[in-house]
NUROKE-884054 format. One line per field, with one value per residue (C-alpha): x, y, z; residue number from 0. Coordinates in steps of 0.25 Angstrom, whole numbers, m for minus. Layout:
c1	(X|...)
c2	(Y|...)
c3	(Z|...)
num	(NUM|...)
% end
This chain:
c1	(m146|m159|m171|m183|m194|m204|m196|m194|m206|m210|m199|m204|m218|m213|m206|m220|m226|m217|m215|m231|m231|m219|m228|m239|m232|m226|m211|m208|m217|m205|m209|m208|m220|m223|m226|m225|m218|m221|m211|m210|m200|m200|m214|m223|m236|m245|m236|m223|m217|m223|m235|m229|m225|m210|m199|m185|m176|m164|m156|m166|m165|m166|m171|m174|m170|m181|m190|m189|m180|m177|m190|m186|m200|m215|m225|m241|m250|m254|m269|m276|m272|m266|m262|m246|m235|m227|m215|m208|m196|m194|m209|m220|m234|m246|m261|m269|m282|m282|m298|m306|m293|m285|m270|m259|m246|m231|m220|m205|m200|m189|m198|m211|m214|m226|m221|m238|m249|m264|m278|m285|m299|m305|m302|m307|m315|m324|m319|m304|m302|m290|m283|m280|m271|m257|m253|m249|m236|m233|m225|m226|m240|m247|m260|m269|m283|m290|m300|m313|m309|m299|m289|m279|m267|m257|m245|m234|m224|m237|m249|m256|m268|m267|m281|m291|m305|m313|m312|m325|m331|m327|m329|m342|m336|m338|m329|m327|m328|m314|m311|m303|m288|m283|m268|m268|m259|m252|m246|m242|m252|m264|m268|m275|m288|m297|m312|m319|m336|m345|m336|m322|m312|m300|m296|m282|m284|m274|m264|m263|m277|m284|m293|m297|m288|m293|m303|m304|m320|m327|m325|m339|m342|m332|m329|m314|m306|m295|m282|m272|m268|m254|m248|m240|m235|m239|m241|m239|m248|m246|m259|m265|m270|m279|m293|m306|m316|m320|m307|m292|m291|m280|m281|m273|m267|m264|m280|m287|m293|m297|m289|m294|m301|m300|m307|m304|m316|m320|m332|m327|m322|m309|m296|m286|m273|m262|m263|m249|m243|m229|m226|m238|m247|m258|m258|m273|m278|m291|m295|m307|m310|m300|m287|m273|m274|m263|m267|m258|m260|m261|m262|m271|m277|m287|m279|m274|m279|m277|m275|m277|m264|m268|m275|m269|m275|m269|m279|m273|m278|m271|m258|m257|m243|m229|m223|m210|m200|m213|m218|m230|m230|m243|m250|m266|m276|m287|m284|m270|m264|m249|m238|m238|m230|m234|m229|m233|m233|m239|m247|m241|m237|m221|m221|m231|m227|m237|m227|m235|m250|m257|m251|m242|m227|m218|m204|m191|m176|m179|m191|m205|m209|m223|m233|m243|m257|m254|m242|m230|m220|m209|m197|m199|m189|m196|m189|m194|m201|m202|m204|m195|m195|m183|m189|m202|m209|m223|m226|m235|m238|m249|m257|m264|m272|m272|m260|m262|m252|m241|m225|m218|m202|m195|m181|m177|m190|m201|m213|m226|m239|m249|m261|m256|m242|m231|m217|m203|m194|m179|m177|m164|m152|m143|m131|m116)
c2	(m163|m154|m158|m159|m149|m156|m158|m143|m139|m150|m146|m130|m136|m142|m129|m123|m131|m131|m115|m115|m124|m116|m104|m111|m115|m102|m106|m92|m83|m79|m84|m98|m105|m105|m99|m82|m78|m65|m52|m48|m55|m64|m71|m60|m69|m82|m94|m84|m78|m87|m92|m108|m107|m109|m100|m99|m96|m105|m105|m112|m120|m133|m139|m134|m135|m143|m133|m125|m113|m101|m93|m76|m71|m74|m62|m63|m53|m56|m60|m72|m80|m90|m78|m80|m70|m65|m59|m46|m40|m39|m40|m49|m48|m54|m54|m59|m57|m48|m45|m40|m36|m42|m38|m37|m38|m33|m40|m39|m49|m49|m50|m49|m34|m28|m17|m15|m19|m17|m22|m29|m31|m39|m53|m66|m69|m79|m96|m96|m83|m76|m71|m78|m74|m68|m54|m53|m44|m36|m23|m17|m22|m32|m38|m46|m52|m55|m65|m53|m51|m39|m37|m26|m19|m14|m5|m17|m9|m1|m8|2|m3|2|m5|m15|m21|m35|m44|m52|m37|m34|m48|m50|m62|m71|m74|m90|m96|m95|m82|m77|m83|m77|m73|m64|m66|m53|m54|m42|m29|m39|m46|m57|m60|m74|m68|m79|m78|m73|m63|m65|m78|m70|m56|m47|m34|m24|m23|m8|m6|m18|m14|m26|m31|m45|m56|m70|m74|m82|m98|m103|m92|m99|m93|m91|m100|m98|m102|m92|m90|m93|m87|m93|m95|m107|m108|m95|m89|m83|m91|m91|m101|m100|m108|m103|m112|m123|m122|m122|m112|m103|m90|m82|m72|m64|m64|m70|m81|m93|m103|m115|m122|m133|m140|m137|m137|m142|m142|m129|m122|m120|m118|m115|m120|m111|m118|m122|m121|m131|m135|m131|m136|m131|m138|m135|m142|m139|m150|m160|m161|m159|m159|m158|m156|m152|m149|m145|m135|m135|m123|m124|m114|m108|m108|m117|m131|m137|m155|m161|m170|m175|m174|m176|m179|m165|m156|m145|m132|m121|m125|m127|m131|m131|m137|m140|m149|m155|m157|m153|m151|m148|m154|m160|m154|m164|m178|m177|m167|m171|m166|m170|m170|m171|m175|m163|m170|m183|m178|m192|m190|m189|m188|m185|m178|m180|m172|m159|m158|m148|m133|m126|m126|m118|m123|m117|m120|m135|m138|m135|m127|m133|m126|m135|m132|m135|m125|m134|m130|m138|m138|m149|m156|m161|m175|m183|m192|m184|m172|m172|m163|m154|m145|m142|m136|m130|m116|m115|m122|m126|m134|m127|m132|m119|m114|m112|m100|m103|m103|m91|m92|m79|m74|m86|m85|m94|m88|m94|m89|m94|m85|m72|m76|m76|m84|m81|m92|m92|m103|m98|m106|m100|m92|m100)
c3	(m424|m429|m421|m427|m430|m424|m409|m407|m408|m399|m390|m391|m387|m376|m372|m374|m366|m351|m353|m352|m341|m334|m337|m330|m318|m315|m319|m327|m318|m312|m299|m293|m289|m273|m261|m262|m250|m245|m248|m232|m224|m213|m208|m213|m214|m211|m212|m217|m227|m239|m229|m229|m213|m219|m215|m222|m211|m207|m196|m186|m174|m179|m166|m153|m138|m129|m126|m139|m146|m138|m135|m139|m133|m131|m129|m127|m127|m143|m141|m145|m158|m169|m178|m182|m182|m192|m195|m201|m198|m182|m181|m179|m181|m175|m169|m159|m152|m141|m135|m146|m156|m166|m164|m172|m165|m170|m162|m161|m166|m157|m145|m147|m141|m148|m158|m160|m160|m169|m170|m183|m179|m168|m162|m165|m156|m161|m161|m157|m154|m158|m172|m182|m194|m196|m201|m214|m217|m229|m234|m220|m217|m209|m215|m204|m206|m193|m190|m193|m208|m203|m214|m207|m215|m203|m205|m199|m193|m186|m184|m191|m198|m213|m218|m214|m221|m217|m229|m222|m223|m236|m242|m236|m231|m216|m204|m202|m189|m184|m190|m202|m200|m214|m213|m226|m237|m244|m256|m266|m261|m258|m246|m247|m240|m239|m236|m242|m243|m254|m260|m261|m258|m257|m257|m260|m253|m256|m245|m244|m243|m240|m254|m262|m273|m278|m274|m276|m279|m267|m267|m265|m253|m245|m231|m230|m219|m209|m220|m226|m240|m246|m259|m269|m283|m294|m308|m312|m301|m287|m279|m264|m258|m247|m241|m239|m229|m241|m251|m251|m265|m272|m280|m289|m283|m292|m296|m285|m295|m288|m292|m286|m274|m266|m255|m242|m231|m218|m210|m201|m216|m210|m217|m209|m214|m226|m240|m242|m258|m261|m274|m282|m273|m260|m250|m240|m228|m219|m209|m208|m223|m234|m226|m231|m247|m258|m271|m283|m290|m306|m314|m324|m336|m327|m312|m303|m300|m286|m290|m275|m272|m258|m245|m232|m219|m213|m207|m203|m198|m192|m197|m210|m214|m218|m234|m233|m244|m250|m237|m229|m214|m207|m195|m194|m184|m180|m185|m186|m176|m180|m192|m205|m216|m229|m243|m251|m265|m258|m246|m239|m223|m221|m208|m195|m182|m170|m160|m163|m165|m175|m178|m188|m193|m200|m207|m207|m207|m210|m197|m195|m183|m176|m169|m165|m160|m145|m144|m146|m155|m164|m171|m182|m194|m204|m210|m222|m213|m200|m193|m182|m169|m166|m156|m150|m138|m132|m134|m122|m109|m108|m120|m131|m145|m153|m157|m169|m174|m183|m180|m186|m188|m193|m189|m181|m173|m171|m168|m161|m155|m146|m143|m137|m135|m146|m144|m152|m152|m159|m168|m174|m173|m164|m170|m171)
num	(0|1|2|3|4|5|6|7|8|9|10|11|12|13|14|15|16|17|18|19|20|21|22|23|24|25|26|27|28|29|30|31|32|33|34|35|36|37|38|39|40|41|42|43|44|45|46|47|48|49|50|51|52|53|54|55|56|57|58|59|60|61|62|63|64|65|66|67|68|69|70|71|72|73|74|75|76|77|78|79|80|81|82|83|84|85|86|87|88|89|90|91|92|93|94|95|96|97|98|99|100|101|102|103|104|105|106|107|108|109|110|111|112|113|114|115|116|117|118|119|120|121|122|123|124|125|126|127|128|129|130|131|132|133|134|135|136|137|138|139|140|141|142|143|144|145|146|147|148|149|150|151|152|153|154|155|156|157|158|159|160|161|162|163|164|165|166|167|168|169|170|171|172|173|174|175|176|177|178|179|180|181|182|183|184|185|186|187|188|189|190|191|192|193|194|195|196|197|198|199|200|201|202|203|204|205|206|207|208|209|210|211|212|213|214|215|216|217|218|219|220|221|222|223|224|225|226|227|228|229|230|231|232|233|234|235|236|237|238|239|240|241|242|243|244|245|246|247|248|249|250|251|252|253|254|255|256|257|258|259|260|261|262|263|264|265|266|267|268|269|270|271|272|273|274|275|276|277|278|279|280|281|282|283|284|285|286|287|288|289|290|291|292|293|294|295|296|297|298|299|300|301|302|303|304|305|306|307|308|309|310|311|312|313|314|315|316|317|318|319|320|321|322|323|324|325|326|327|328|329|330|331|332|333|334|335|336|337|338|339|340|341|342|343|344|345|346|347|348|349|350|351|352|353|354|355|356|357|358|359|360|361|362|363|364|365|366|367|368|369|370|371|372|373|374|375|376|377|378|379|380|381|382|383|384|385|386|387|388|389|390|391|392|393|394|395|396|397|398|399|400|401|402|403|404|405|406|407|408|409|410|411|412|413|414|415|416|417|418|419|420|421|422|423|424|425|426|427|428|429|430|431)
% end
């Protein structure tokens, strides 16, 4: 039977209506919204290949012997730090502190021999001594900021520096107490930078060159902090996320626009923790204030609005966390030292674990892989209601409060550093 006039053209204003909202959302930018993983291959940045401390790899030991999984090698000899590794090929790349220099290492992969070895700048020197942030890998090239401001371009497969400038110097901006921790963030020809101060928030450089490309205006004169940024795809957009010393924020990336700001201070002005993106929404935590905070965000006519969902009583520092099947895993620092999981629609408690105290985590293969504060390591399934312990062990002899590095897991190996010394485990499961 002939429908009526009048219905199709409500029917075409409808059809109207969702294709702009589709637009809106992204839905026909050819690209799904979420996390940008990174073109290189294996572990080739902070927190991996899409900066979410989550690794794809299957075929993992799904518990381990007392005592731990089989330890392939340990070397020393790296100098002082928290920095992490990464991984590229047969190579790993990583710095520490050794008397007045900042080193970068390359390793074997297959047993942690030194294949070379270059300086970027001087060591840190000042309150906790020792380096902070990871090198950044891209298209043959390691990017590493240290703790002065040094922003170094090295040939990878050398050392060979190919630029340098001081984004403190050329942004007229200041140190913070404990020293710049920024692992950069590459993306496209740019690299990514966090200055903060009077002139600029953020800053693409281009990566041959290190010539400025793009700024983001300053937030108030707000110092930068310790976090690192993300870099991911929503409504439409491709956005970072990153914190300065007062706010959690997001740009464009595309433009640098500041699309929006929200409060994130302490009394010390430290942020120290990755924002973490999940189904449309930011999650950012700094301790002794604002704490755990999810917002949504909304795009609107002129950007991006971040709606606050929910505060939870998280105050993580070092080690940000890990978003899993809609579920948040991360650990408190001062008033609850212990493992959370967290509902990420609700911001309700699943499930605590007190067996291991404050530290960082990544997820592969079905567990999450602990490495807490004092040096003890484990091997964790997370349940609906649980988190439940399928292997564990203690890194070290003798008790320690600051190990702070992040776990690595790339080819079957799982990768931990404490100070000068750098362990390789196998976590494969063994061949039938």
């Amino acid at each position: 039977m002939m429908r009526s006039g009048g219905y199709w053209k409500l029917m075409l204003l409808v059809m109207v209506w969702i294709g702009v909202v589709a637009e809106v959302q992204g839905v026909f930018s050819g690209e799904p919204d979420g996390l940008i993983r990174s073109p290189e291959p294996d572990w080739p940045q902070w927190r991996g290949p899409c900066r979410d401390a989550v690794c794809d790899e299957k075929g993992l030991l799904q518990s381990w012997p007392e005592g731990g999984p089989k330890l392939l090698w340990k070397i020393g000899g790296l100098g002082r730090g928290w920095s992490s590794p990464i991984v590229v090929g047969q190579t790993i790349y990583i710095t520490g502190d050794i008397e007045d220099d900042l080193v970068i290492f390359a390793l074997d992969v297959r047993d942690g021999s030194v294949r070379w070895r270059a300086k970027n700048g001087q060591a840190w020197k000042g309150s906790y001594p020792g380096c902070r942030a990871a090198c950044t890998y891209s298209e043959g090239h390691l990017y590493h900021l240290n703790a002065h401001g040094r922003l170094a371009c090295l040939e990878a497969k050398t050392g060979r520096e190919v630029w340098a400038v001081n984004i403190l110097d050329r942004f007229q901006a200041q140190n913070i107490t404990w020293a710049i921790s920024e692992c950069v963030l590459v993306e496209g020809q740019r690299v990514w930078v966090t200055p903060g101060g009077p002139k600029v928030l953020m800053a693409a450089l281009d990566k041959k060159s290190g010539q400025t490309l793009l700024t983001t205006p300053p937030l108030a004169n707000d110092p930068t902090s310790h976090s690192s940024p993300i870099l991911f795809r929503y409504g439409g957009r491709r956005l970072i996320a990153q914190c300065s010393a007062s706010y959690g924020f997001g740009i464009d990336a595309d433009t640098g626009q500041l699309l929006w700001k929200v409060p994130l201070r302490n009394q010390f002005l430290t942020n120290v923790s990755t924002p973490i993106f999940a189904q449309g929404a930011v999650y950012y935590v700094t301790p002794y204030a604002e704490l755990g905070r999810l917002y949504r965000l909304a795009p609107t006519a002129e950007g991006i609005r971040a709606e606050h969902l929910w505060t939870h009583p998280l105050d993580t520092v070092t080690g940000s966390g890990v978003w899993v099947d809609g579920v948040l895993y991360s650990a408190g620092y001062r008033k609850h030292k212990w493992w959370f999981a967290v509902d990420w629609q609700t911001g309700k408690t699943l499930s605590e674990m007190r067996d291991f105290t404050t530290g960082a985590a990544l997820y592969a293969d079905g567990r999450l892989y602990i490495f807490d504060e004092q040096a003890q390591v484990g091997l964790v399934k997370p349940g609906p209601d649980r988190m439940e312990i399928v292997g564990r062990f203690r890194l070290l002899d003798q008790r320690v409060r600051d190990a702070w590095a992040h776990p690595v897991l790339c080819h079957g190996r799982l990768f931990l550093r404490y100070h000068d010394q750098l362990w390789c485990y196998d976590v494969k499961q063994p061949s039938p």
